[in-house]
PDB file as gemmi writes it, atoms N, CA and C in Angstrom:
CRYST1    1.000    1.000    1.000  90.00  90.00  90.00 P 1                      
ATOM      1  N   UNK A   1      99.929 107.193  96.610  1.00  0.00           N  
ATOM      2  CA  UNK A   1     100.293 106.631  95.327  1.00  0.00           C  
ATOM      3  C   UNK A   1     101.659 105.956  95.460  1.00  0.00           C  
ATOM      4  N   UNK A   2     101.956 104.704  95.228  1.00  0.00           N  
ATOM      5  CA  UNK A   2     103.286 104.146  94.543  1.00  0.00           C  
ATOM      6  C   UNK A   2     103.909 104.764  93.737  1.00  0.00           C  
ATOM      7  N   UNK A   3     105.253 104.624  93.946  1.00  0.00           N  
ATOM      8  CA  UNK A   3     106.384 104.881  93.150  1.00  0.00           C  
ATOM      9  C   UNK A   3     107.114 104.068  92.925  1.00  0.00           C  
ATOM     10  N   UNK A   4     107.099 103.402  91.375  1.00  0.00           N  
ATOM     11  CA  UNK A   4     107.744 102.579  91.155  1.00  0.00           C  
ATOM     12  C   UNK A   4     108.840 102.824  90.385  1.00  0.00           C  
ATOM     13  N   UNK A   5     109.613 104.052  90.239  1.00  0.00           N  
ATOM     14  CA  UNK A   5     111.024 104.208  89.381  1.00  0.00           C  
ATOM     15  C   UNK A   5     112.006 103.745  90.307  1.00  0.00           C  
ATOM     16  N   UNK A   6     113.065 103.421  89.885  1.00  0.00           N  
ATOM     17  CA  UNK A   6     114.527 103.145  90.417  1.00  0.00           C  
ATOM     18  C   UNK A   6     114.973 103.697  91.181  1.00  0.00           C  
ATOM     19  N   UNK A   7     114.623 105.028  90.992  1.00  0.00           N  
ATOM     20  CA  UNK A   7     115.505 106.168  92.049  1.00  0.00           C  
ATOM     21  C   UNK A   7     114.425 107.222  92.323  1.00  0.00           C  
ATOM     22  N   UNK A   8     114.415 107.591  93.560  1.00  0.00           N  
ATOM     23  CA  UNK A   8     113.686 108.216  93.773  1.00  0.00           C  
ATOM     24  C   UNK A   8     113.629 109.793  93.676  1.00  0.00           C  
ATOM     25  N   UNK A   9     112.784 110.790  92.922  1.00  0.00           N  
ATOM     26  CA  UNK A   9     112.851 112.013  92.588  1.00  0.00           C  
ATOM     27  C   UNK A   9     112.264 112.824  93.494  1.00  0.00           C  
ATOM     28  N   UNK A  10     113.198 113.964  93.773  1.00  0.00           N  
ATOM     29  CA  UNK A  10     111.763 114.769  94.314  1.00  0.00           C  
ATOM     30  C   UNK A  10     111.930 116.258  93.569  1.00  0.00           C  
ATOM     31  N   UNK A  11     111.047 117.258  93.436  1.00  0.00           N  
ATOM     32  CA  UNK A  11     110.602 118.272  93.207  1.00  0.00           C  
ATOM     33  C   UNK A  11     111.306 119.479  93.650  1.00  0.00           C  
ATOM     34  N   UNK A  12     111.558 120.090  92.556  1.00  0.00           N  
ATOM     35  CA  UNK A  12     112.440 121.315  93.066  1.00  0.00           C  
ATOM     36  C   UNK A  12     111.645 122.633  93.137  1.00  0.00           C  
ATOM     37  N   UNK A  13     111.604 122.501  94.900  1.00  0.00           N  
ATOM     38  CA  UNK A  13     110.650 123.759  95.441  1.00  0.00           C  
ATOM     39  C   UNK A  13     111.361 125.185  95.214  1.00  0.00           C  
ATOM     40  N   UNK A  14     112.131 125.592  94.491  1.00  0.00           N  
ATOM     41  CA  UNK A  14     112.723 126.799  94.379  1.00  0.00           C  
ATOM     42  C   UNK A  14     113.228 126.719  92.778  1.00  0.00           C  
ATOM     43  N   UNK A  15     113.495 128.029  91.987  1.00  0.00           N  
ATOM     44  CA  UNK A  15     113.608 127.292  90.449  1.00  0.00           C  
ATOM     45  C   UNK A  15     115.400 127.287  90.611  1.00  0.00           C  
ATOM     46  N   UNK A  16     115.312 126.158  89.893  1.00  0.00           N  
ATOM     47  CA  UNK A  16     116.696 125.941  89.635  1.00  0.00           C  
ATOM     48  C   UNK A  16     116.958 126.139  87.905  1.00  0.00           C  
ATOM     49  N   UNK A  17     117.622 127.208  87.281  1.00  0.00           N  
ATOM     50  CA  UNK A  17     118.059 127.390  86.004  1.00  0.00           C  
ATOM     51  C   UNK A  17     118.818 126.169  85.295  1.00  0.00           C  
ATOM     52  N   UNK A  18     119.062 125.591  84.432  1.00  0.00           N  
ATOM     53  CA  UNK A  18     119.845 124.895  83.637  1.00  0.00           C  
ATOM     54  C   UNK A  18     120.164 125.490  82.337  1.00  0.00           C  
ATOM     55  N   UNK A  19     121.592 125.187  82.126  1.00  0.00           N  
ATOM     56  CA  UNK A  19     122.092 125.657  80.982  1.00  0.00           C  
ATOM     57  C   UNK A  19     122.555 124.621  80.235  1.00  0.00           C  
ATOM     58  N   UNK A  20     122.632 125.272  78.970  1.00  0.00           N  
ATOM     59  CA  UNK A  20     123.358 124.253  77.816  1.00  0.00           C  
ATOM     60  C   UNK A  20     124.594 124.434  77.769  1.00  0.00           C  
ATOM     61  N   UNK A  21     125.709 123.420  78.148  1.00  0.00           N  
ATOM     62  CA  UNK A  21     126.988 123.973  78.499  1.00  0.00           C  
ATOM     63  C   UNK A  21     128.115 124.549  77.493  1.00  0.00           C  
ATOM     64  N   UNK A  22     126.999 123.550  75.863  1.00  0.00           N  
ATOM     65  CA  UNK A  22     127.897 124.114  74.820  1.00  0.00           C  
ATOM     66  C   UNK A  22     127.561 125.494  74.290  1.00  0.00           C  
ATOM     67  N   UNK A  23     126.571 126.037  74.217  1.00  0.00           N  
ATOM     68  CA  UNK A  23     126.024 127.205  74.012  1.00  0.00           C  
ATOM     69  C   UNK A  23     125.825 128.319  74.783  1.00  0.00           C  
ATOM     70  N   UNK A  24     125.835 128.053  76.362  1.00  0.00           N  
ATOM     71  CA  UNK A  24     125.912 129.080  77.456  1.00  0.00           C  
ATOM     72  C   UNK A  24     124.213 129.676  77.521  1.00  0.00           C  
ATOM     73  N   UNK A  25     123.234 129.036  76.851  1.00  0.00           N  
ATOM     74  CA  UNK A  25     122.236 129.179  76.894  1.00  0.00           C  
ATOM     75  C   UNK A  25     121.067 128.606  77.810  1.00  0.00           C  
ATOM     76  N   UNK A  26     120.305 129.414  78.821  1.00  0.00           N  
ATOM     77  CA  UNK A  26     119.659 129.034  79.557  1.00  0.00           C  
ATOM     78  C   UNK A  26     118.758 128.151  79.134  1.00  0.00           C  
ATOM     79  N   UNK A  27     118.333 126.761  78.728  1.00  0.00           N  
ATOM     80  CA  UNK A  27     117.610 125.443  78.492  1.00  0.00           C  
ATOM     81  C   UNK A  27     116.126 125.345  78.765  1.00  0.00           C  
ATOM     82  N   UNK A  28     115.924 125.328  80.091  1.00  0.00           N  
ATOM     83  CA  UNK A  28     115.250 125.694  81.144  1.00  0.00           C  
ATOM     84  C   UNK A  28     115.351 125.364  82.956  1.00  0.00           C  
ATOM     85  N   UNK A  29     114.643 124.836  83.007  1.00  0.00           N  
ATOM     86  CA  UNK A  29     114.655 124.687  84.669  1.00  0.00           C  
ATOM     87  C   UNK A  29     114.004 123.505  85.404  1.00  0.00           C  
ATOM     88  N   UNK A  30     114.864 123.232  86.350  1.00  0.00           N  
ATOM     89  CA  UNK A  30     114.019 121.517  86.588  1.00  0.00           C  
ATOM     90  C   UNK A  30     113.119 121.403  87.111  1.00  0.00           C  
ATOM     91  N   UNK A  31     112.408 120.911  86.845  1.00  0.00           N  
ATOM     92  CA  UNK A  31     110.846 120.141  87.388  1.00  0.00           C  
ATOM     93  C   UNK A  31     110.846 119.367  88.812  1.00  0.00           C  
ATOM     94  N   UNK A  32     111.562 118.541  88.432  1.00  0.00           N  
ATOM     95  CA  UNK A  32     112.115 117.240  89.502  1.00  0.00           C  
ATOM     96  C   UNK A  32     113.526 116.338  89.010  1.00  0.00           C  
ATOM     97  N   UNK A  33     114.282 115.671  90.094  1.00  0.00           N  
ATOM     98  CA  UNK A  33     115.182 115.220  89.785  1.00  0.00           C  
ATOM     99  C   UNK A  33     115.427 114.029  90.611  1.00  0.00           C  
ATOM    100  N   UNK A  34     116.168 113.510  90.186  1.00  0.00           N  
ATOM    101  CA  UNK A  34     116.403 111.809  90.748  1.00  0.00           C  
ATOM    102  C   UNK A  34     118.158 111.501  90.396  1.00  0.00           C  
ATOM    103  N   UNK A  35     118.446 110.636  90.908  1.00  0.00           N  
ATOM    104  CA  UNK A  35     119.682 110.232  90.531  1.00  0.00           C  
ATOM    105  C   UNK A  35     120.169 109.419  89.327  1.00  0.00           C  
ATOM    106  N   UNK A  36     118.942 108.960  88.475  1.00  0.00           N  
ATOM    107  CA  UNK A  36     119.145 109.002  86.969  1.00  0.00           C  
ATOM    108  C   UNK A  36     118.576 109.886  86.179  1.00  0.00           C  
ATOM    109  N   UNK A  37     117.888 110.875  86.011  1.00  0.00           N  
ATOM    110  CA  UNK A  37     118.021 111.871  85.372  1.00  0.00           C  
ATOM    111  C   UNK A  37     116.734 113.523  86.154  1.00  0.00           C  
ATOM    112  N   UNK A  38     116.091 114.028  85.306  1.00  0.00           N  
ATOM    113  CA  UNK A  38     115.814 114.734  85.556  1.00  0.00           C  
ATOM    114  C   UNK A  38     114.347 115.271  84.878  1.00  0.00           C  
ATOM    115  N   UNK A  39     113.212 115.946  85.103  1.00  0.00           N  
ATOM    116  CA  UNK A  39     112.426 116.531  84.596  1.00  0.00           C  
ATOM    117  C   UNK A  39     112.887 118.063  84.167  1.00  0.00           C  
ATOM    118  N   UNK A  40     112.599 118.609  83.296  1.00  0.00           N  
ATOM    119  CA  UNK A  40     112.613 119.937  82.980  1.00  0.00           C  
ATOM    120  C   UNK A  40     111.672 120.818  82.536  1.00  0.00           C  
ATOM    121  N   UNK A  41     111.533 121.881  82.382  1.00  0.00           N  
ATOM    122  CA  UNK A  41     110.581 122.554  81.927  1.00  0.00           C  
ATOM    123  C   UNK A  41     111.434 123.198  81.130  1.00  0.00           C  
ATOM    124  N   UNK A  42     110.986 123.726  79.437  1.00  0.00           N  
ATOM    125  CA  UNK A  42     111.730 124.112  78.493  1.00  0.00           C  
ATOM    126  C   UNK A  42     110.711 125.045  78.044  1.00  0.00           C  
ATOM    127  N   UNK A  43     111.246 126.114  77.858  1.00  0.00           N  
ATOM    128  CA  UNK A  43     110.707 127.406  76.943  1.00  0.00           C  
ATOM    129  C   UNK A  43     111.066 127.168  75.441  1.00  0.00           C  
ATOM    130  N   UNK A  44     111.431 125.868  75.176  1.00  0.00           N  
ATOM    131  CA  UNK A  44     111.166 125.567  73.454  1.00  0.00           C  
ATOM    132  C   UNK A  44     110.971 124.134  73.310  1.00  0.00           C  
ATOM    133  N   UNK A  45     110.788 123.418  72.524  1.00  0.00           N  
ATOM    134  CA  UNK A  45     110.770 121.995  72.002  1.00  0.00           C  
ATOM    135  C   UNK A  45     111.907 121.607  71.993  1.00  0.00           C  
ATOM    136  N   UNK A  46     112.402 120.411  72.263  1.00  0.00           N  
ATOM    137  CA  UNK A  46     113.577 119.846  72.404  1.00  0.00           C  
ATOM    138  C   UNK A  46     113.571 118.397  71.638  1.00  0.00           C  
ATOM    139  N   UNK A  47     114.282 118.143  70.386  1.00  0.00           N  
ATOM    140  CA  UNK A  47     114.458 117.226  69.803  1.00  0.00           C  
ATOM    141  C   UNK A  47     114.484 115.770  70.172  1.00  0.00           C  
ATOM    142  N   UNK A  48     113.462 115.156  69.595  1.00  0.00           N  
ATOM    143  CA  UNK A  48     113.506 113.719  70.453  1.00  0.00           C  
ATOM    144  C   UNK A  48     115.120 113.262  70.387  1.00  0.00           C  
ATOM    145  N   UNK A  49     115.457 112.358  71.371  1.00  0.00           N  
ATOM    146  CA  UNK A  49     116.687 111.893  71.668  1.00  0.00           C  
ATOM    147  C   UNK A  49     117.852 112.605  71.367  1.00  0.00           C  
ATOM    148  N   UNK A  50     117.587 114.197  71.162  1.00  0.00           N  
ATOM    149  CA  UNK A  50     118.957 114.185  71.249  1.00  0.00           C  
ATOM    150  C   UNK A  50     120.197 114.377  72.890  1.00  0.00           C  
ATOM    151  N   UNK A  51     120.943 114.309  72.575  1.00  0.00           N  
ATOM    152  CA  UNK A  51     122.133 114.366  73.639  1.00  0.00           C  
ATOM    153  C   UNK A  51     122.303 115.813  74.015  1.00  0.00           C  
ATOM    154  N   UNK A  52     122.895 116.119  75.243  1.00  0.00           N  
ATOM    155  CA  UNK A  52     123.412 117.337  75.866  1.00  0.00           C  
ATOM    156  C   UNK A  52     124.061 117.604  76.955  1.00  0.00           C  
ATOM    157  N   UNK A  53     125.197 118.279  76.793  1.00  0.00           N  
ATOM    158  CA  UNK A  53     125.471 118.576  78.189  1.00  0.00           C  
ATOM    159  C   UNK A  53     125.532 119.724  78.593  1.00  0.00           C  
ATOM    160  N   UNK A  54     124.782 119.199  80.495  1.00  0.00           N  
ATOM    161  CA  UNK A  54     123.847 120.158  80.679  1.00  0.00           C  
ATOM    162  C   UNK A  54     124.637 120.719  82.124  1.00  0.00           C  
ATOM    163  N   UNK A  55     124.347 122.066  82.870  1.00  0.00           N  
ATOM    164  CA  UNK A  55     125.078 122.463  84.005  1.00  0.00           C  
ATOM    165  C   UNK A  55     123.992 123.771  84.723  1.00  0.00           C  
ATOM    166  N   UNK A  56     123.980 123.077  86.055  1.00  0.00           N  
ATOM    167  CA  UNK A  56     122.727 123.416  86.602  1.00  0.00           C  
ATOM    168  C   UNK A  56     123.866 123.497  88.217  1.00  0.00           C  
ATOM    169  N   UNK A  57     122.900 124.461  89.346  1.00  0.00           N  
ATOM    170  CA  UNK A  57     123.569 124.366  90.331  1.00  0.00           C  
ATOM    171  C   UNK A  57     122.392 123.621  91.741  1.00  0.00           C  
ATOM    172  N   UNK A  58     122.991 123.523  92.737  1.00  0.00           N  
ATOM    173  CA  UNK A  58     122.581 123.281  93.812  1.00  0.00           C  
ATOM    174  C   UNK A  58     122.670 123.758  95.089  1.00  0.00           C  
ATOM    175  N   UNK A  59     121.849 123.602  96.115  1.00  0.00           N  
ATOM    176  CA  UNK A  59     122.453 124.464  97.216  1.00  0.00           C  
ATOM    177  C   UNK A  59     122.917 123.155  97.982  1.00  0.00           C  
ATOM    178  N   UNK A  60     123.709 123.126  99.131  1.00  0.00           N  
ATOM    179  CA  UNK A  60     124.294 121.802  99.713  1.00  0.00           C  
ATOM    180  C   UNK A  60     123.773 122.186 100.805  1.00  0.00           C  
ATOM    181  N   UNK A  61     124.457 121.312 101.820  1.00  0.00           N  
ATOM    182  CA  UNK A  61     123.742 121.195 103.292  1.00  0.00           C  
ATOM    183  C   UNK A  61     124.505 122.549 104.097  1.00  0.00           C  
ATOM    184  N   UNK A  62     125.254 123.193 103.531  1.00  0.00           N  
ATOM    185  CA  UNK A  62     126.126 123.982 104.277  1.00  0.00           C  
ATOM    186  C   UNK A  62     125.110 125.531 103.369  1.00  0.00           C  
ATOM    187  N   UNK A  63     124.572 125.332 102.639  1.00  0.00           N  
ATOM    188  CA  UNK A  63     124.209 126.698 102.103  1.00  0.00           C  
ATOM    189  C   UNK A  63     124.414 126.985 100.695  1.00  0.00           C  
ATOM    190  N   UNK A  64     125.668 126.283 100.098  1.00  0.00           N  
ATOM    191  CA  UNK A  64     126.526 126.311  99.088  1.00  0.00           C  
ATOM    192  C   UNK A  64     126.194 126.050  97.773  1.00  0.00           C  
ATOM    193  N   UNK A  65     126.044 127.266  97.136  1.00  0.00           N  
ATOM    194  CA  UNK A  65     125.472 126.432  95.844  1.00  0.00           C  
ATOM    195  C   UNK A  65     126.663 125.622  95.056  1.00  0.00           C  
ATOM    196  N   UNK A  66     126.566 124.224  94.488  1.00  0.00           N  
ATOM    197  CA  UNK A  66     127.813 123.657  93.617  1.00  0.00           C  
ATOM    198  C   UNK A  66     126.889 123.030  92.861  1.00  0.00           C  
ATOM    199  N   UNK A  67     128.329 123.343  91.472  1.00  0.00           N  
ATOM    200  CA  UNK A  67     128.161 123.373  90.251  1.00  0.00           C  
ATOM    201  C   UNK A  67     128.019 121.639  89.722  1.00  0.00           C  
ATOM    202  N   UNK A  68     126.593 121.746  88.560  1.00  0.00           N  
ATOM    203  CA  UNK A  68     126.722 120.233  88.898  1.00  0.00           C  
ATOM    204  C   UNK A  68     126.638 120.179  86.874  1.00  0.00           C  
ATOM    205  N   UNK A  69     127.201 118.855  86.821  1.00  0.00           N  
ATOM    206  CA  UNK A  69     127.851 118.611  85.378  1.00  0.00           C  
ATOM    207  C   UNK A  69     127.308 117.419  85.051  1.00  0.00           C  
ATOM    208  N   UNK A  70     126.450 117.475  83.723  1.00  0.00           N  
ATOM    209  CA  UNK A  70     125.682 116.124  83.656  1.00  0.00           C  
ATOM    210  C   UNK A  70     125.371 115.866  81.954  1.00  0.00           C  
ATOM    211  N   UNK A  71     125.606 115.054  81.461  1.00  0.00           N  
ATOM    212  CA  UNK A  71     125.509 114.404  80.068  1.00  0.00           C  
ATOM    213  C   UNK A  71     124.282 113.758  80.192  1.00  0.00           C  
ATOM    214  N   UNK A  72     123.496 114.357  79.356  1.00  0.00           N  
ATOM    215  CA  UNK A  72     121.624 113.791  79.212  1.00  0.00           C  
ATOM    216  C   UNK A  72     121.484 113.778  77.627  1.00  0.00           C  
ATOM    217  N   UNK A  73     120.563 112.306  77.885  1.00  0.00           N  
ATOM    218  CA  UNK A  73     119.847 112.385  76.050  1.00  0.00           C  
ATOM    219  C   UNK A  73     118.230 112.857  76.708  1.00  0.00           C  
ATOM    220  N   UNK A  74     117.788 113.481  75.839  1.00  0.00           N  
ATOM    221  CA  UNK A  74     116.115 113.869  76.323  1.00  0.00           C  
ATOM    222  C   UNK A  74     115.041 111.937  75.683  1.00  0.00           C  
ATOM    223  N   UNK A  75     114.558 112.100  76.657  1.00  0.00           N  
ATOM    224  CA  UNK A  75     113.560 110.721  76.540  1.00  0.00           C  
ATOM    225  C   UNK A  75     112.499 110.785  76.009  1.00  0.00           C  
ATOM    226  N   UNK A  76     112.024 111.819  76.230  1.00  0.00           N  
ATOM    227  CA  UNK A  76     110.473 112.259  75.771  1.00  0.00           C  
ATOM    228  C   UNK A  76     110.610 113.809  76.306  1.00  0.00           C  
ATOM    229  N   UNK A  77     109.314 114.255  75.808  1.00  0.00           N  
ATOM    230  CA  UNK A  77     108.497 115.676  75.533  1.00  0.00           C  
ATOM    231  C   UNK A  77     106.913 115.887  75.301  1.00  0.00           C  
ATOM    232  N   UNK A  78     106.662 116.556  76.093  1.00  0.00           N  
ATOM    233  CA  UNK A  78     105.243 117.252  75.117  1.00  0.00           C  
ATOM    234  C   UNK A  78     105.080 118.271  76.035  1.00  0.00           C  
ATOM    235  N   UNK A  79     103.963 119.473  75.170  1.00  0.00           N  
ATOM    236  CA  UNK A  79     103.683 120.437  75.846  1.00  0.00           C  
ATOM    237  C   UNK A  79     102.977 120.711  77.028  1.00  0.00           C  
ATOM    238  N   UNK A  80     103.298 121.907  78.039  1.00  0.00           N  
ATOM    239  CA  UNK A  80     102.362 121.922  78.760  1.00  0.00           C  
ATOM    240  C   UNK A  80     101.889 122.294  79.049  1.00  0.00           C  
ATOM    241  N   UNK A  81     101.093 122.959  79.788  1.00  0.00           N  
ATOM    242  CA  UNK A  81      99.802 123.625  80.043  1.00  0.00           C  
ATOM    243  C   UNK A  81      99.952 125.054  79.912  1.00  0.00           C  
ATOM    244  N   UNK A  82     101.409 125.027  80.370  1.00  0.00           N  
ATOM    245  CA  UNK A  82     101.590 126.825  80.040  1.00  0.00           C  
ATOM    246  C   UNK A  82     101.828 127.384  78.612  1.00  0.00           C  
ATOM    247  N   UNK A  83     100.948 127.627  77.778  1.00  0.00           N  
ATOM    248  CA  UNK A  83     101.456 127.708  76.736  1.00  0.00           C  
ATOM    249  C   UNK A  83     102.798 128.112  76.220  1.00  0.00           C  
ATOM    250  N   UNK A  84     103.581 127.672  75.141  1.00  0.00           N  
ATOM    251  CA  UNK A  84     104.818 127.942  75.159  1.00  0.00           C  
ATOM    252  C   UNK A  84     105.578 127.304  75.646  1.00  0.00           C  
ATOM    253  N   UNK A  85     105.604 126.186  76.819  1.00  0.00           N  
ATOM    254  CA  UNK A  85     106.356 126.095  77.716  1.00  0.00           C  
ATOM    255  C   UNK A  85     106.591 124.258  77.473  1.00  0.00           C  
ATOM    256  N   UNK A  86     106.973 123.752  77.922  1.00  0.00           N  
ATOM    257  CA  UNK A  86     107.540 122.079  77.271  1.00  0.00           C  
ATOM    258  C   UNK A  86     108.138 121.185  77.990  1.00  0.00           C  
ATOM    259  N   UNK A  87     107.566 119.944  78.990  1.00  0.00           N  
ATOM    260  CA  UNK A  87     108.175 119.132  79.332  1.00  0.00           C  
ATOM    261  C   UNK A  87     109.159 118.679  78.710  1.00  0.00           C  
ATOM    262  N   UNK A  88     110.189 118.172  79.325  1.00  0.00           N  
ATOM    263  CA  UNK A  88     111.176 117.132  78.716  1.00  0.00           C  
ATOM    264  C   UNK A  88     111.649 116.687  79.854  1.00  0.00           C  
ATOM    265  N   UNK A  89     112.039 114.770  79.629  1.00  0.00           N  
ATOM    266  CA  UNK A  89     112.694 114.153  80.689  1.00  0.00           C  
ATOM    267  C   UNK A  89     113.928 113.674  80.170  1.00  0.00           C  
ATOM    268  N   UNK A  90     114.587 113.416  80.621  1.00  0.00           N  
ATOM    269  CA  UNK A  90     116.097 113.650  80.553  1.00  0.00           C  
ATOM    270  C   UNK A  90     116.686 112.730  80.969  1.00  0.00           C  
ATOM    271  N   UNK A  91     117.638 111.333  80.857  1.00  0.00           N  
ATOM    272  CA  UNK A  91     118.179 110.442  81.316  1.00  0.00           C  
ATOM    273  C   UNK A  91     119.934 111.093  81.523  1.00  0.00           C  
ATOM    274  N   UNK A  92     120.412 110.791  82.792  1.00  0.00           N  
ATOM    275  CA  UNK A  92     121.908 111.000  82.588  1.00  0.00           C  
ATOM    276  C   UNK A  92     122.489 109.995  81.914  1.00  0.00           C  
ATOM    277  N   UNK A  93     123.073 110.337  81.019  1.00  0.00           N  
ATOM    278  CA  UNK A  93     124.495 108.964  80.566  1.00  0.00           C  
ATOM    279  C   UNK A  93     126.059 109.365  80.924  1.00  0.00           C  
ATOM    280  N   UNK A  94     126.141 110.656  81.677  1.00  0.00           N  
ATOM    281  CA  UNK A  94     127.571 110.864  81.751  1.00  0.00           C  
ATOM    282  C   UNK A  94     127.355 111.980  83.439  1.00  0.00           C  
ATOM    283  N   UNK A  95     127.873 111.388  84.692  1.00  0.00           N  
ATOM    284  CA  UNK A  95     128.180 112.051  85.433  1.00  0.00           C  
ATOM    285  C   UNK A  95     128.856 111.603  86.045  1.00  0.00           C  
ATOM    286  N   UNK A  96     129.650 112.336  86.699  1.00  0.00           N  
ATOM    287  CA  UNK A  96     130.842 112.430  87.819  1.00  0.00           C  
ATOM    288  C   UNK A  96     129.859 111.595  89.225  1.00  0.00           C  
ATOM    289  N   UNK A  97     131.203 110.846  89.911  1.00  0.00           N  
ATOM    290  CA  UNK A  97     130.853 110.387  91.193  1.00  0.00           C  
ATOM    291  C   UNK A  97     130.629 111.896  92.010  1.00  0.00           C  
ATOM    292  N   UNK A  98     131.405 112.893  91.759  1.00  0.00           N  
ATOM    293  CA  UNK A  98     130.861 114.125  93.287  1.00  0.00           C  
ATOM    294  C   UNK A  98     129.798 114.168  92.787  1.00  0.00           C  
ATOM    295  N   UNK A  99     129.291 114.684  91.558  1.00  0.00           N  
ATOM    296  CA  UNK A  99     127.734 115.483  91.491  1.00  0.00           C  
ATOM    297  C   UNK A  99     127.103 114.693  91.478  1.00  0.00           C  
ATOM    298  N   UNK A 100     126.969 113.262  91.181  1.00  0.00           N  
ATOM    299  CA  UNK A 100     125.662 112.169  91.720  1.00  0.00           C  
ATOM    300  C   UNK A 100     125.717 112.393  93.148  1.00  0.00           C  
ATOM    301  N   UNK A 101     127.218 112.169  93.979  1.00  0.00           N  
ATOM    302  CA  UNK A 101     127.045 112.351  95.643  1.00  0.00           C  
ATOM    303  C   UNK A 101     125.886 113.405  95.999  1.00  0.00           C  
ATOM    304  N   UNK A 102     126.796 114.585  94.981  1.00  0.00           N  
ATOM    305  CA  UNK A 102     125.601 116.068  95.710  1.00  0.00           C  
ATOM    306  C   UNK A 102     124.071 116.067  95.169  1.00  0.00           C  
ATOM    307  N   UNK A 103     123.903 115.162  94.326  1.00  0.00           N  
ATOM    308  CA  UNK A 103     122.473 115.211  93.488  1.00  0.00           C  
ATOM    309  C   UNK A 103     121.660 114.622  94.748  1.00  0.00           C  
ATOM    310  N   UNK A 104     122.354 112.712  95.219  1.00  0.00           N  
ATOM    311  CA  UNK A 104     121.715 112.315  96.017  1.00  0.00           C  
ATOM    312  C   UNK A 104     121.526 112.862  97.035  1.00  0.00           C  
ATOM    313  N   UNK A 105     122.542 113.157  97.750  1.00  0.00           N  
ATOM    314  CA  UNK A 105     122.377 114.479  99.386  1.00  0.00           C  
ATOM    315  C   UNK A 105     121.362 115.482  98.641  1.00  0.00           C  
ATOM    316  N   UNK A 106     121.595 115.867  97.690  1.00  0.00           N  
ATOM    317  CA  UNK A 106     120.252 117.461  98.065  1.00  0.00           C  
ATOM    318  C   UNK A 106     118.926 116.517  97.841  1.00  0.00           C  
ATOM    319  N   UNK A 107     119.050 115.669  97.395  1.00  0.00           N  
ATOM    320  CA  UNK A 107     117.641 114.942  97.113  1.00  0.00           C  
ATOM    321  C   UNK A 107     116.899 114.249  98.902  1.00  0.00           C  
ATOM    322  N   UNK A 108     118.035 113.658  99.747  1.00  0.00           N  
ATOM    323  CA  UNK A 108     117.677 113.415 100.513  1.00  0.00           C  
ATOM    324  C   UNK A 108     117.233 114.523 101.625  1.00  0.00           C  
ATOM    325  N   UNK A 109     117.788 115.401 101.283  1.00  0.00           N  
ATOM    326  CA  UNK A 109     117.983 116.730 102.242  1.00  0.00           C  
ATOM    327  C   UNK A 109     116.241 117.268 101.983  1.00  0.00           C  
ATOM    328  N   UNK A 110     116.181 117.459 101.011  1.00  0.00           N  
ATOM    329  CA  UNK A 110     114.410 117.583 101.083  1.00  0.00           C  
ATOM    330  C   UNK A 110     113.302 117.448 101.498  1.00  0.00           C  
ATOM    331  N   UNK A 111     113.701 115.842 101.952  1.00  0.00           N  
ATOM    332  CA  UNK A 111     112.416 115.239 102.644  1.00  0.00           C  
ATOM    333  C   UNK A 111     111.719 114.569 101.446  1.00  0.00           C  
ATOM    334  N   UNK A 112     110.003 114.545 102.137  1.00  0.00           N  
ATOM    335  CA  UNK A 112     109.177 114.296 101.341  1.00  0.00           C  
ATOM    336  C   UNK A 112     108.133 115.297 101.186  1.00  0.00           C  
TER     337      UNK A 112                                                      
END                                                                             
């Protein structure tokens, strides 16, 4: 299959938690990620377009998990198969040059 997005995503084979940074509340957990935003899986409904900032970690090439800091409006939603449970995709509008660096390295670090 083609892939025609901008940036290329891949799939996060281990769960990675995300939090809501203003609330300290676990969000959910990513699906897949790319260097403009992100898939998630949400244990609630998430308001069309709204904004958030969100803080999720990574492991680096050394082992290391670092802390990554990211301003997302949600794009879309719908439910999914697990009952209860809720896509949402996520555009960044606010990140730092390190954590795009470390977004892209763990993304390449993956493979395919």
């Amino acid at each position: 299959m083609n892939e025609y997005r901008r940036s290329p995503r891949k799939a996060a084979y281990v769960t990675i938690p995300v939090s809501n940074k203003m609330t300290g509340e676990v969000m959910g957990r990513i699906g897949n990620l790319s260097a403009d935003g992100m898939l998630m899986v949400c244990d609630a409904p998430v308001v069309d377009g709204a904004l958030f900032q969100l803080g999720f970690e990574l492991t680096n090439a050394q082992g290391r998990p670092q802390a990554i800091d990211v301003g997302v409006q949600e794009m879309w939603a719908e439910a999914a198969n697990v009952p209860g449970q809720y896509w949402s995709g996520f555009h960044f509008i606010d990140i730092s040059g390190k954590d795009l660096e470390a977004i892209e390295s763990w993304i390449g670090e993956l493979g395919d």
